[in-house]
N, C-alpha and C positions, 0 to 999 in steps of 0.2 A: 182129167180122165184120159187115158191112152184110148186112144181110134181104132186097135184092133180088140181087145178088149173087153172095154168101154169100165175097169175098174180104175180105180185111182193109182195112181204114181206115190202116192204115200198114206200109210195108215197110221192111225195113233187108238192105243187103247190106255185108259188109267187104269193103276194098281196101285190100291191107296193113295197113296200121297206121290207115287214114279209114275211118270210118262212118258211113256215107248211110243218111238217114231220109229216106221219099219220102210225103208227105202222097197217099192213095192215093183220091180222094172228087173224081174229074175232073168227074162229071156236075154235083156237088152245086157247082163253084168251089171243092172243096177248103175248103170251109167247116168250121170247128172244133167239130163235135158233142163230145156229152158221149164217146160213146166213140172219140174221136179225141183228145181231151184227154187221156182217160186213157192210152189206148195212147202218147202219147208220153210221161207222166208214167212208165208201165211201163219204156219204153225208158231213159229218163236214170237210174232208179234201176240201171237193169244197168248202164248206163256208169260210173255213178260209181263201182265197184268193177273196173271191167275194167282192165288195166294194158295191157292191150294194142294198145288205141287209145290214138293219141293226137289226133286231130282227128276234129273231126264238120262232117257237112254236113247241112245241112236243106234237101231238094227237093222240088219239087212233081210230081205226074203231069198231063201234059195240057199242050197247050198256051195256055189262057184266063186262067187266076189259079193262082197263087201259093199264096193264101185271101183270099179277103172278110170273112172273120171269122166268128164265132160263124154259126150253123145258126139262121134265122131262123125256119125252120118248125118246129125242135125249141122255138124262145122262143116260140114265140106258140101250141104247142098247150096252154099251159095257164096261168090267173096267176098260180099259187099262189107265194107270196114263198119258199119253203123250197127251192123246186125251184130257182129263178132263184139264190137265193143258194150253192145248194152248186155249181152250174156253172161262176157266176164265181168261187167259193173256190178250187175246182180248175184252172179254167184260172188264176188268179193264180201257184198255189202251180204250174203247171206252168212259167210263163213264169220265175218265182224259181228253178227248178231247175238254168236253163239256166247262171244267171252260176254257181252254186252248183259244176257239174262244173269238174273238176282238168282237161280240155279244151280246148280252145278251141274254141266253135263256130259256124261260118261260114252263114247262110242266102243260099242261090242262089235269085236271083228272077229268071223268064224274062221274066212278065206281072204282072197287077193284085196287089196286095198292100190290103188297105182293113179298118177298124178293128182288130179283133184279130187279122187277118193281116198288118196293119201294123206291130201292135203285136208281133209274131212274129217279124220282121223287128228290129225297133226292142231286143228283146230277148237278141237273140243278138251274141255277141261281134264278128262281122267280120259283113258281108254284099256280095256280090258280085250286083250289078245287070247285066240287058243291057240296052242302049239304049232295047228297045224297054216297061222295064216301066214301071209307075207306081204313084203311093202316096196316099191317102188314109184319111183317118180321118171318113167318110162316113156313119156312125150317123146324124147334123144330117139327113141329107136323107130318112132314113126317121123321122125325130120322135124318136131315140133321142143323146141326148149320148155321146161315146165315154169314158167314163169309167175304167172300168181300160186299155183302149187310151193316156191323156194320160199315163199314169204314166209307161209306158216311151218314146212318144215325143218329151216333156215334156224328159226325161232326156238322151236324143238331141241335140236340136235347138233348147231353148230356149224361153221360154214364151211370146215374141213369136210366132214363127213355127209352136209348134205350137199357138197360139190362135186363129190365122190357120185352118190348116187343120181344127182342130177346130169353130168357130164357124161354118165356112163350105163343109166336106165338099168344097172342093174338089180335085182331085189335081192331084202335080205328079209332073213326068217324072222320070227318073231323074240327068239334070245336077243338077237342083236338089237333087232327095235325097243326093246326094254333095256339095254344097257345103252344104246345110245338117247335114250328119254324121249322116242317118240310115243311107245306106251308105257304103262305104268304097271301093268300087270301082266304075267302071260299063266295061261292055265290050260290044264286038260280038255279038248275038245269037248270031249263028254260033261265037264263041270262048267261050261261057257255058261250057260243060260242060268245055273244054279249061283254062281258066285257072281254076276255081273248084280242080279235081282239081288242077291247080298250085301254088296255095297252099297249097292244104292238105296236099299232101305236102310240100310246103318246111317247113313248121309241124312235120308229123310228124316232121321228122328233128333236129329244136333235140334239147338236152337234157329231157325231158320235165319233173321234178322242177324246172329252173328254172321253165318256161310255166306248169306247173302252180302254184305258189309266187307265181309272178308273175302270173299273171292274181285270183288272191285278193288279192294285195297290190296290185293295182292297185282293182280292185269295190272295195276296204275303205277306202284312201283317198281316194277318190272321194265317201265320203259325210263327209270331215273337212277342217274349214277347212284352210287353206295352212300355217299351220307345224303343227297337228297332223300332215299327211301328211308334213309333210319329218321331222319327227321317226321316223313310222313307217318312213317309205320308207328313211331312213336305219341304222335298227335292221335291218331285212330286208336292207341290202345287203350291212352288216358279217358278217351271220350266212352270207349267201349266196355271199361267198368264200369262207368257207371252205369248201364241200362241195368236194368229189372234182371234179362235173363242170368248176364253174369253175375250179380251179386246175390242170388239165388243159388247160382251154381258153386258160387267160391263159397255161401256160408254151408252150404250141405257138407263139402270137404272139409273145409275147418272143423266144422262140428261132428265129423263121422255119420251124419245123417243121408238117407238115400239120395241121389242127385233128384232134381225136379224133373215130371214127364213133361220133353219136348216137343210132344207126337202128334198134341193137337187132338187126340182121341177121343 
């Protein structure tokens, strides 16, 4: 609960089968204090047992950002290294959590997104851009290198161009960040809210057990040279015809018949 207040630092409401996390800290830019890190660390450990979700959304309150990152007045009320080090322990172990969930989860950016609100963005599995946001890893311009921010959007985007924006704090709009694959989609301000809920119900309704299967098989080959993952991807495909959903699914197309409801409905 923030002290001035006294509401929460993050909301979540279900819709159907999507679960929207709304970073709740408007005044602050939605900035990543420690108990906002934690609260979403809270949140992903309930998800990753829910069966009932099957997509998440990560949004912001407010119309100005996204997150700027990390809570610069919680960093600089004190230098003690023990303090600094368990924040960014936490926030690392929280951004690890997200590839971690059996979900897939989608971050909706309206506005600024910059270093570990970048790296939040840079983190999660899809992300859904409006035109009108932008992105930076801006640390450089307050005398702070974006350090755990380079990990994930290093990962992203490549070391050229995230050396570029790391080394130089500048932002780039959101064309860019979808051609350089920090997001995945950029749309109309005004369709933000309608086409983010669109995907991610399109998502909810896949067979879950595959997305979920496959979105680990995908994270896991991602860190193995080229025939290591053809090796794995190939052991994961033979195994993944056989479940119930796909051969359910491949005999509806063979046979011209409806594909089977996913929906759980």
């Amino acid at each position: 609960m923030t002290a001035a207040s006294n509401e929460s630092v993050l909301l979540r409401r279900d819709e159907s089968r999507v679960a929207f996390l709304t970073l709740n800290r408007p005044r602050a830019m939605n900035a990543l204090s420690g108990e906002l890190i934690d609260a979403l660390q809270t949140e992903f450990d309930r998800l990753a047992g829910d069966a009932a979700i099957r997509c998440v959304v990560i949004e912001a309150q407010g119309d100005r950002a996204f997150s700027t990152g990390h809570d610069l007045r919680e960093v600089a009320s004190t230098r003690d290294y023990a303090f600094h080090h368990s924040l960014m322990t936490r926030c690392s172990a929280m951004m690890l959590s997200i590839g971690r969930l059996p979900q897939p989860v989608i971050a909706k950016v309206k506005a600024v997104a910059t270093a570990a609100g970048c790296q939040l963005v840079a983190a999660c599995d899809l992300a859904v851009a409006s035109s009108d946001a932008t992105f930076a890893t801006s640390g450089i311009n307050n005398g702070l290198f974006c350090g755990t921010p380079s990990v994930a959007v290093g990962r992203n985007i490549g070391p050229k161009r995230a050396l570029d924006m790391l080394f130089t704090g500048t932002f780039v709009d959101a064309a860019t960040a979808m051609r350089d694959g920090l997001v995945s989609r950029v749309v109309p301000a005004a369709d933000l809210d309608r086409e983010t809920k669109a995907l991610a119900e399109r998502i909810a309704s896949q067979p879950p057990q595959q997305i979920a299967s496959g979105k680990a098989m995908f994270r896991k080959h991602m860190e193995m040279n080229v025939e290591q993952a053809y090796a794995y991807a190939t052991d994961y495909m033979a195994g993944a015809i056989q479940r119930e959903d796909a051969q359910a699914g491949i005999d509806a197309f063979v046979n011209k018949r409806p594909k089977p409801d996913w929906t759980g409905k």
